[in-house]
LOSE-705769 format. One record per residue: residue in one letter; z, y, x of N, C-alpha, C in turn. Coordinates in pm, whole numbers, padded with zeros to 5 digits, always signed. Each point is the difference from the previous one (the first is absolute). Example, Ala and Ser with C-alpha at 12.3 -4.5 7.8 and 13.67 -1.06 7.14 Angstrom:
<nodes>
a+00780-00569+01319+00000+00119-00089+00000+00120+00090
s-00072+00105-00035+00006+00119+00082+00073+00109-00077
</nodes>
This chain:
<nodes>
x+00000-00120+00085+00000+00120-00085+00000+00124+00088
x-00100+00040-00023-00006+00222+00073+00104+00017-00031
x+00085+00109+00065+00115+00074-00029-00064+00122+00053
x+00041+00086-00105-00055+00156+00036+00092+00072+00118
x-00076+00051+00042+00075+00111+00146-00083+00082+00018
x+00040+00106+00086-00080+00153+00099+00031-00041+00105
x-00135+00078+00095-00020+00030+00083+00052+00124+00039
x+00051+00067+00094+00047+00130+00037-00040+00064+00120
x-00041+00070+00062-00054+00052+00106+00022+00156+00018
x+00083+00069+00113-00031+00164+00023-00049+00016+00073
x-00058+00085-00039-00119+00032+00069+00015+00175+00020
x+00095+00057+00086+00033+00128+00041+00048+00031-00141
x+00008+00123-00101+00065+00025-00134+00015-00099-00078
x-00101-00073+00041-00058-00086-00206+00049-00141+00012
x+00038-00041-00128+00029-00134-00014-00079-00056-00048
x-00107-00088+00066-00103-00128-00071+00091-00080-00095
x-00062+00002-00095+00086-00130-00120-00097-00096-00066
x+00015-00116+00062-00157-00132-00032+00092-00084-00120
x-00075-00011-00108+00039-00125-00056-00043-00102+00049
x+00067-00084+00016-00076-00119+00076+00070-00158-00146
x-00053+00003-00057+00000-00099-00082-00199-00078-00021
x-00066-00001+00113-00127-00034-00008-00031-00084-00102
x+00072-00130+00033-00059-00116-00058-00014+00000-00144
x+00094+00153-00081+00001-00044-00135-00006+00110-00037
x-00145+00068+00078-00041+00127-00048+00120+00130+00031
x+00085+00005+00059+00092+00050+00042+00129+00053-00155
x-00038-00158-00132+00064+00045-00071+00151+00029+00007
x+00049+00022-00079+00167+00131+00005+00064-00169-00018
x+00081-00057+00082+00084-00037-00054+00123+00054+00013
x+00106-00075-00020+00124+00125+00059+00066+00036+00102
x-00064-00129+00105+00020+00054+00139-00064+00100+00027
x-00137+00051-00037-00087+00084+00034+00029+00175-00023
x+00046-00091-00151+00062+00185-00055+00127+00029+00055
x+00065-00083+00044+00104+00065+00130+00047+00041+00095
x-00133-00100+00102-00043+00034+00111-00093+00164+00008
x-00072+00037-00123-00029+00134+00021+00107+00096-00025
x+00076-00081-00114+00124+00132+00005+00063+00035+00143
x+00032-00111+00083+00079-00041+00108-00095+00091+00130
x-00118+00028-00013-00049+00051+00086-00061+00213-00086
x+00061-00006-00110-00011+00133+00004+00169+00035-00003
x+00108-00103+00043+00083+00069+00038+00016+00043+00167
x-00062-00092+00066-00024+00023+00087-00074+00117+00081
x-00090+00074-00094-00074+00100+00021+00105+00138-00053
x+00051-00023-00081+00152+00099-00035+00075+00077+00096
x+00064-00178+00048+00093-00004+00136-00020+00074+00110
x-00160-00024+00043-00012+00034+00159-00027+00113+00010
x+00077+00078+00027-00055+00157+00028-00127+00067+00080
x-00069-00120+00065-00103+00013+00068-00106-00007-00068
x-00001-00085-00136-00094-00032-00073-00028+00077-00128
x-00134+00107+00003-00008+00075-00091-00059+00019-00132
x-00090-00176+00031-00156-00016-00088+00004-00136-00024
x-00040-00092-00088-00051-00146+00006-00109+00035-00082
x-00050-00179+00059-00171+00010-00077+00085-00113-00047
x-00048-00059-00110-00005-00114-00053-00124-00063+00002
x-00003-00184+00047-00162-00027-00054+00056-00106+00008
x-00157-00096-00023-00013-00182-00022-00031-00092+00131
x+00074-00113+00010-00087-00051+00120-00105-00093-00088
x-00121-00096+00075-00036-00079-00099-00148+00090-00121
x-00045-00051-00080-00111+00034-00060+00053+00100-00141
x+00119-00011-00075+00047+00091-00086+00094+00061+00032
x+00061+00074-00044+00077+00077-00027+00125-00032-00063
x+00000-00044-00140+00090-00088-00075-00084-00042-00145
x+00039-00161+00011-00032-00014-00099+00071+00002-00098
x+00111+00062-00034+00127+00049-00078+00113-00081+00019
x+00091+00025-00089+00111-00100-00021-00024-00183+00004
x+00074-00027+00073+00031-00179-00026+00113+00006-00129
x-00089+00019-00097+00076+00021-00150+00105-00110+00010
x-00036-00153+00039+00095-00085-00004+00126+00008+00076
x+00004+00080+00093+00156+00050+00060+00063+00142-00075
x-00072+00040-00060+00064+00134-00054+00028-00051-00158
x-00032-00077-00073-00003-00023-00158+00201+00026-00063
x+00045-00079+00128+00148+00005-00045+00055+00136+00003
x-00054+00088+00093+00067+00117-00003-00035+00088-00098
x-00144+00014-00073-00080+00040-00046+00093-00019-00130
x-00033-00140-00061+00085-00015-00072+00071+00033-00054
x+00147+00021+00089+00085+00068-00010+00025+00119+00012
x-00104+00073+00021-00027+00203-00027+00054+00008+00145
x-00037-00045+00091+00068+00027+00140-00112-00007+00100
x-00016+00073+00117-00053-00005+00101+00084-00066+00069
x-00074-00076+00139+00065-00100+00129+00097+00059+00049
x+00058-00034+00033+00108+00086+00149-00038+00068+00131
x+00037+00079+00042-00079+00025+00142+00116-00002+00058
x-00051-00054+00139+00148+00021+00129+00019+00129+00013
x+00136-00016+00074+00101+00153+00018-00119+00075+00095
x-00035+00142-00006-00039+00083+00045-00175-00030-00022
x-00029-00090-00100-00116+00053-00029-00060+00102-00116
x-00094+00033+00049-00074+00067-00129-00113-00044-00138
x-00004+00071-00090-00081-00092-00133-00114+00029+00034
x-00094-00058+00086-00169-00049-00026-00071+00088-00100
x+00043-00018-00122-00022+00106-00100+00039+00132-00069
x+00157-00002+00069+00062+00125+00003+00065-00025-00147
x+00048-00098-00038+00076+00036-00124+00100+00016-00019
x+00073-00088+00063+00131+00050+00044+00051-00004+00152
x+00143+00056-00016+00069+00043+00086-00044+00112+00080
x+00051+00056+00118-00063+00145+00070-00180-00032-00019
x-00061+00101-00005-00160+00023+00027+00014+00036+00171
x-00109-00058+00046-00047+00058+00138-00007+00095+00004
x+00013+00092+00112-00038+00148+00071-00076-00005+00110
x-00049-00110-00012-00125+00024+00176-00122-00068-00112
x-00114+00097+00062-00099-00037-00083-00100-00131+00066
x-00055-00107-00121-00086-00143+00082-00141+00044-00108
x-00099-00056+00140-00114+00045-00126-00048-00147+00038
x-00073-00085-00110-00027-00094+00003-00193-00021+00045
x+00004-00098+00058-00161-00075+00001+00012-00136-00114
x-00141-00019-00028-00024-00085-00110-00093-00071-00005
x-00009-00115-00017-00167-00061+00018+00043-00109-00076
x-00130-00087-00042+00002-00062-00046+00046-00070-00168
x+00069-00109-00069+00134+00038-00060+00064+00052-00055
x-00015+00115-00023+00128+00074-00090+00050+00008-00119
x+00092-00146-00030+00054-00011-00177+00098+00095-00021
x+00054-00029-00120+00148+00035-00033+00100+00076+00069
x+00119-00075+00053+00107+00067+00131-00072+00074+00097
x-00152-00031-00010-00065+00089+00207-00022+00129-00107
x-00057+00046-00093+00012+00113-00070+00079+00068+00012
x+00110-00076-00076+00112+00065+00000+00094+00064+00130
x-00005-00081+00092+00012+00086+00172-00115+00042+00002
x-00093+00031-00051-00056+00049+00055+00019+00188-00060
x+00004-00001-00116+00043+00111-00066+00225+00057+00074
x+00044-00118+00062+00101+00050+00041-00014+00055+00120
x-00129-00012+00099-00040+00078+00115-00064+00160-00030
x+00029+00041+00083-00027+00182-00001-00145+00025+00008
x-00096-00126+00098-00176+00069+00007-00031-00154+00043
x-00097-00002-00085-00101-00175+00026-00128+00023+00029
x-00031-00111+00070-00162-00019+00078-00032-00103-00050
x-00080-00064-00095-00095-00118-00025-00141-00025+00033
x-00040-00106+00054-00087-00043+00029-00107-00038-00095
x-00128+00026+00008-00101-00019-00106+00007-00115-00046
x+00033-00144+00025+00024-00127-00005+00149-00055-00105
x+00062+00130-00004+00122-00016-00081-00056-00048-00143
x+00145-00069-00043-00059+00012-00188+00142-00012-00045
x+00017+00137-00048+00146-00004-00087-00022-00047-00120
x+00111-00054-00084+00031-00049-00116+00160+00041-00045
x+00032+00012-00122+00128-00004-00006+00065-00107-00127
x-00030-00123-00016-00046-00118-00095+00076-00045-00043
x+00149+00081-00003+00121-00122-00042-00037+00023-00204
x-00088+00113-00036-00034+00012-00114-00020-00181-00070
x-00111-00021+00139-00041-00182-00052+00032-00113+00014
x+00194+00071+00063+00099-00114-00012+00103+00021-00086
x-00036+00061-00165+00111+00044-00077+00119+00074+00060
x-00034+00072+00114+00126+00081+00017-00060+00129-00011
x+00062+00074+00126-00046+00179+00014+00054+00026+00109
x-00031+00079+00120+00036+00054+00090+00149+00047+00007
x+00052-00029+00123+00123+00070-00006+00111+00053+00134
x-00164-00006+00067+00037+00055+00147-00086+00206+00004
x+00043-00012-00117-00072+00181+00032-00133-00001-00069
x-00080-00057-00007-00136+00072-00061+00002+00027-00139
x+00127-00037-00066-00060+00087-00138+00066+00092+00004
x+00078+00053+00122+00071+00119-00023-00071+00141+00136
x-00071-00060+00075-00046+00051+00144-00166+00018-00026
x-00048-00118-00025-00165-00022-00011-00047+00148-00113
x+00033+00050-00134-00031+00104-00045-00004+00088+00054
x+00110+00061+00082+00040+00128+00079-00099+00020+00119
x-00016-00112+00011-00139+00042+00145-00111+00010-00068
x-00048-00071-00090-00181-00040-00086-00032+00042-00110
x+00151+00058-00074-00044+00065-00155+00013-00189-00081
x+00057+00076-00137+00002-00124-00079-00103-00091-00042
x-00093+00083-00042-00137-00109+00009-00033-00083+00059
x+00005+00029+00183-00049-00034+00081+00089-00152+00030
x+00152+00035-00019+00068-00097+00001+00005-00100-00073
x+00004-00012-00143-00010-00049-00140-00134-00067+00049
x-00048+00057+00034-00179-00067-00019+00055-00187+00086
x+00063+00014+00142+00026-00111+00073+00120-00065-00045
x+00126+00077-00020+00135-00046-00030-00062-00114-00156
x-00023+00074-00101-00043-00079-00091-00098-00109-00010
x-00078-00054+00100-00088-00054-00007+00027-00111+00085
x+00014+00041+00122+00012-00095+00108-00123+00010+00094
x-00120+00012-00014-00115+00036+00047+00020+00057+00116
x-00085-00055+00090+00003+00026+00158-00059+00081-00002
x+00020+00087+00120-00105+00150+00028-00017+00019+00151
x-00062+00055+00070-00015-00025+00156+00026+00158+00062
x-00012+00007+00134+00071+00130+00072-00040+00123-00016
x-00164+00005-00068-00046+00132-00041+00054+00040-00137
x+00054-00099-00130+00060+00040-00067+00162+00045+00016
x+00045-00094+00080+00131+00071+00045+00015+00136+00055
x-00117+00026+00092-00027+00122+00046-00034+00116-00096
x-00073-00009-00116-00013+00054-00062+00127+00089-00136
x+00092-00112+00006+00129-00028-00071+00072+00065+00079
x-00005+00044+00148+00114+00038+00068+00135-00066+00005
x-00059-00125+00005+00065-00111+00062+00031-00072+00138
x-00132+00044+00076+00035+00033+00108-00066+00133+00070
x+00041+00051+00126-00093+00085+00048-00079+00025+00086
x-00073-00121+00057-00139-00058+00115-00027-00122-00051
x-00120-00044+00025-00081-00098-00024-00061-00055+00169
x+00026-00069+00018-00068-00079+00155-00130-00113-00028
x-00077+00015+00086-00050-00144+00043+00085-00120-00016
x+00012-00126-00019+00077-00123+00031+00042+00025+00121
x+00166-00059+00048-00006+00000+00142+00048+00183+00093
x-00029+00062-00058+00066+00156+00030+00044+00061-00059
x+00063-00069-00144+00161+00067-00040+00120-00003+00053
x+00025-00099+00104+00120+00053+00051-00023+00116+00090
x-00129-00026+00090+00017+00101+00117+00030+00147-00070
x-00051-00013-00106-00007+00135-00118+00124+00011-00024
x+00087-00030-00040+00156-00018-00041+00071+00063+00164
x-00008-00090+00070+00028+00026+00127-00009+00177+00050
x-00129+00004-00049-00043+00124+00090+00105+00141-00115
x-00028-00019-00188+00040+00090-00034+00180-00022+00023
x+00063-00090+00044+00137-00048+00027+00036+00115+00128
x-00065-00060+00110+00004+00109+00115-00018+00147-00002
x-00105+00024-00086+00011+00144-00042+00154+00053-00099
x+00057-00073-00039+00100+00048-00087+00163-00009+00120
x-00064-00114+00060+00113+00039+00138-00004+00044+00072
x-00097+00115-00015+00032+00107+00110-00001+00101-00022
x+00068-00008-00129+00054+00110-00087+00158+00009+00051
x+00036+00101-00074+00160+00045+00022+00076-00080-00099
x+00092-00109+00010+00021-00115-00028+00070+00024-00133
x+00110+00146-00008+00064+00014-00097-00056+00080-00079
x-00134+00096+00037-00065+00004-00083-00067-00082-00111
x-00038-00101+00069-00067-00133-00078+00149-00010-00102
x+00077-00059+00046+00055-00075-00077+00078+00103-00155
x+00003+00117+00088+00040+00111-00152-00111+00005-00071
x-00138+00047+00036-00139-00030-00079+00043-00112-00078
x+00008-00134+00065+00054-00110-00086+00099+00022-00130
x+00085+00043+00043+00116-00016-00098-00083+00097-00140
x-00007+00139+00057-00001+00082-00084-00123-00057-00115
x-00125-00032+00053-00080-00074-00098+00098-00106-00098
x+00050-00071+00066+00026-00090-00106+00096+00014-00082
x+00068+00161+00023+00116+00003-00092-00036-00016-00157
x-00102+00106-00035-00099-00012-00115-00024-00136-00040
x-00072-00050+00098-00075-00136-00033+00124-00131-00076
x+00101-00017+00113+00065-00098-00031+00144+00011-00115
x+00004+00160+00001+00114+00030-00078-00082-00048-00185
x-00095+00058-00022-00105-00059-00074-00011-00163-00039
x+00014-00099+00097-00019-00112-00048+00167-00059-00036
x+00067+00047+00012+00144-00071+00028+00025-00095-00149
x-00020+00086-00131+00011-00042-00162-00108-00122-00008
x-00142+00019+00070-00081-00117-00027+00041-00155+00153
x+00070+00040+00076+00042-00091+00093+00128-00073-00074
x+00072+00018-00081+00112-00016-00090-00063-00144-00090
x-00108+00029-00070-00043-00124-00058-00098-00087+00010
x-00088+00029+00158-00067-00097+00046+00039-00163-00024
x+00111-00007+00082+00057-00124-00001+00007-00081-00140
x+00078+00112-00117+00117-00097-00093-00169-00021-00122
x-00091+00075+00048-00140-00013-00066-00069-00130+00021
x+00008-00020+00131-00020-00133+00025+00023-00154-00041
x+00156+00037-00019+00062-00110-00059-00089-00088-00068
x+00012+00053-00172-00032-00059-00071-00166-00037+00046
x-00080+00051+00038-00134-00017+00081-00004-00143+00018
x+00070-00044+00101+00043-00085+00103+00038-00145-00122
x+00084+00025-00061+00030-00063-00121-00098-00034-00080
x-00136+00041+00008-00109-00019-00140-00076-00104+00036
x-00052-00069-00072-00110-00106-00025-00122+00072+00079
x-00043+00124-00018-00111+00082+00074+00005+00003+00156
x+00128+00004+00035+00020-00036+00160-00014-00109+00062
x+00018-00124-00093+00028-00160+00051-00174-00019+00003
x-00079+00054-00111-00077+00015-00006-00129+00057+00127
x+00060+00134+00031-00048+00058+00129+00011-00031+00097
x+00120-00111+00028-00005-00068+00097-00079-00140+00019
x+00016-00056-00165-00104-00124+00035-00147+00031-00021
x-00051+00108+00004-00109+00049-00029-00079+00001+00176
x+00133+00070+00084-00090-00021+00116+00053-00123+00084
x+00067-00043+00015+00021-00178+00033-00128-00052-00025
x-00065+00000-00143-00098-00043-00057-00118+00050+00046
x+00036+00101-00004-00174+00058+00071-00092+00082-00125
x+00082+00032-00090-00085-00006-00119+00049+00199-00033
x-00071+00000-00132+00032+00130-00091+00133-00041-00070
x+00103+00081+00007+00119-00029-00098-00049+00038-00138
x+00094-00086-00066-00045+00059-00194+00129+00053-00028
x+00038+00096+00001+00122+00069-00038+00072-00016-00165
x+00063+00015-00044+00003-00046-00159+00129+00122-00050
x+00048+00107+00139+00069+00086-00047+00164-00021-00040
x+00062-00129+00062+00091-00050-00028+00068-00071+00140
</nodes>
């Protein structure tokens, strides 16, 4: 069995952050989503370190959640645990970061990679990307940020159009959505990440990080009432015939028939 982990590397300011879960599309299990928390506490900590990139090792990016390790928590209106001194991947709870990570993207991109991906400050995707956000066509609903984050960057339409559907869309529509903000060749989104990373560290460090704060006072003071019932929304979700459903739908390989129950 893969067990998810990062890669870590400094590289003078910046912290490289690799998912390295290859073999299984670099999906989230819950080693994975801890090991990134565990390495943006690490980028917190070091006073030397002013920037991370986030990216993928391997051909995707993420192919979302390993739903089958998260169902119990889910379940139960709860997110995983993270070890002492990490940070939330998605920023939902506990402290938010103050050092800004801009992400690279290729390949891959379901569910949870969205959702970090909307918890990073500036993204680079590769023409080869193909986002989705599909838990629509596993009787559930998002609940790592995009129905509360994805509007605020793309306008409601723009969001509704994917959140509701499930329908894949590729890096010129993301680009277009202001979802992310560069488009690469395959293969030169990180150096892209890299390069706008370095430019932001060699900035005045507490400048950055007040720029930081002060943006998100607006932003996040704003989501706090809709972060309140992500979870206990879920519940019953999780509980329905439409979910057991969405799950044996892709086991199967097939179209789910939903019946609304």
């Amino acid at each position: 069995m893969s067990v998810g982990k990062v890669t870590t590397e400094k590289r003078g300011h910046i912290l490289l952050i690799g998912l390295d879960r290859e073999a299984k599309y670099n999906a989230f299990d819950l080693a994975l989503y801890q090991e990134v928390g565990k390495a943006y506490g690490e980028l917190e900590r070091d006073d030397e370190l002013r920037c991370a990139v986030l990216f993928a090792h391997g051909k995707h990016f993420t192919a979302g959640v390993d739903l089958a390790q998260w169902q119990d928590y889910f379940g139960a209106g709860e997110w995983p645990p993270l070890p002492d001194g990490a940070y939330d991947p998605v920023m939902l709870k506990g402290k938010p970061r103050t050092k800004p990570v801009v992400c690279a993207i290729h390949g891959i991109c379901f569910t949870i990679g969205i959702e970090i991906m909307l918890a990073c400050d500036i993204c680079v995707a590769a023409t080869d990307t193909r986002f989705a956000q599909i838990e629509i066509k596993r009787g559930i609903y998002p609940v790592g940020g995009a129905t509360i984050r994805w509007h605020m960057e793309s306008g409601w339409g723009n969001a509704m159009r994917y959140l509701l559907t499930g329908d894949e869309f590729d890096a010129h529509e993301a680009y277009r959505m202001n979802l992310i903000q560069a488009v690469t060749d395959p293969g030169e989104e990180l150096d892209k990440a890299i390069e706008i990373a370095e430019t932001i560290a060699k900035q005045a460090p507490l400048g950055v990080y007040a720029t930081l704060k002060s943006a998100r006072l607006t932003r996040y003071a704003a989501e706090q009432a809709a972060l309140k019932e992500l979870l206990s929304d879920l519940i019953p979700l999780m509980q329905s015939d439409d979910a057991k459903e969405g799950v044996q739908s892709f086991v199967e390989r097939r179209e789910a028939n939903f019946k609304g129950r």
